[in-house]
C-alpha positions in Angstrom: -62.5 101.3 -60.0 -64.7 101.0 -63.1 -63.8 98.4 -65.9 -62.3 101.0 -68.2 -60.0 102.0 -65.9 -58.7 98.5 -64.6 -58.4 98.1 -68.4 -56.2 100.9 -68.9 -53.9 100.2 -65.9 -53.5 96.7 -67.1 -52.8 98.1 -70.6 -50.0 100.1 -69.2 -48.9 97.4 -66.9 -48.3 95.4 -69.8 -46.9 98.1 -71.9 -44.0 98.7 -68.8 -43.8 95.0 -68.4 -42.9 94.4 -72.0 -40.5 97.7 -71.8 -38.5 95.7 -68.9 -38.4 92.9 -70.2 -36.3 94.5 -73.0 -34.2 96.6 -71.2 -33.5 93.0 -69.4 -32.6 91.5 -72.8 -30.5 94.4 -73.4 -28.6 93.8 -70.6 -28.1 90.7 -70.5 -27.0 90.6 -74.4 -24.3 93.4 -73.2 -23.2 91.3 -70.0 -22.9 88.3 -72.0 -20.7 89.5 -75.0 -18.9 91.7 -71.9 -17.8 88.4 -70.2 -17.3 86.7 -73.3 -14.6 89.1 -74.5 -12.9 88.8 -70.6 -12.8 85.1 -71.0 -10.9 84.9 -74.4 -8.9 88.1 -72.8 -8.0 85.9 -69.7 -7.4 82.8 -72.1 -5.0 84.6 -74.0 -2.8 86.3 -71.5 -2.8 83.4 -69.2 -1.1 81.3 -72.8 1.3 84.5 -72.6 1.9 84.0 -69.1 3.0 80.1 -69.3 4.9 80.3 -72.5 7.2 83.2 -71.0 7.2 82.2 -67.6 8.4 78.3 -69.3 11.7 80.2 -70.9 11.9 82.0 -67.6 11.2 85.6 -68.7 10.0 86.8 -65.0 9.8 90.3 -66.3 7.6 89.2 -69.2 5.2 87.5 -67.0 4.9 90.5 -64.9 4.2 93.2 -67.5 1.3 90.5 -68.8 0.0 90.3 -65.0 -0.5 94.0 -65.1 -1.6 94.3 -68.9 -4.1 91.7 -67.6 -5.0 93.4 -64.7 -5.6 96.7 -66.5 -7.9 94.9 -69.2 -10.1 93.6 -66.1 -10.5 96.9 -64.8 -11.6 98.0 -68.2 -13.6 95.4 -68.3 -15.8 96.1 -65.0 -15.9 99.7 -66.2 -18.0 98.3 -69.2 -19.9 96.0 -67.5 -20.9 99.0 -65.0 -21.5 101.4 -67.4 -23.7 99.0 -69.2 -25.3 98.3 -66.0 -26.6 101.7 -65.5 -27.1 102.6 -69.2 -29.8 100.2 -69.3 -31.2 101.0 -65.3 -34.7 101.9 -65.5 -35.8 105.4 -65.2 -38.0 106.6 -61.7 
């Protein structure tokens, strides 16, 4: 392998490993605001939960269980579609 070409392969190392690195970033911003919005989801449904399971509304407390449990499945959905959006290409 001459020098010119171990020069152009580490160009184009450097050009994918830059490229990665910012589909990482991507990611990761995406995962992070992703869990962000669950946590102040699950914050706010379980202050739901306590103030009508205190006046002993059971039915209340139950259609915030499932309310909360469709929001987390909507949730995942984002997080693996945002996953794969940002999977590198083969």
């Amino acid at each position: 392998m001459s020098h010119d070409d171990a020069l152009a392969q580490a160009v184009r190392l450097q050009e994918y490993y830059k490229q990665e690195l910012e589909r990482q970033r991507a990611m990761n911003t995406e995962l992070r605001s992703a869990v962000a919005e669950m946590a102040r989801t699950f914050q706010e449904t379980l202050a739901a939960s306590v103030d009508a399971a205190e006046t002993g509304d059971l039915v209340q407390v139950r259609k915030i269980a499932y309310a909360n449990k469709a929001a987390w499945q909507t949730y995942l959905a984002q997080i693996v579609a945002a996953a794969a959006a940002t999977a590198p290409k083969k």
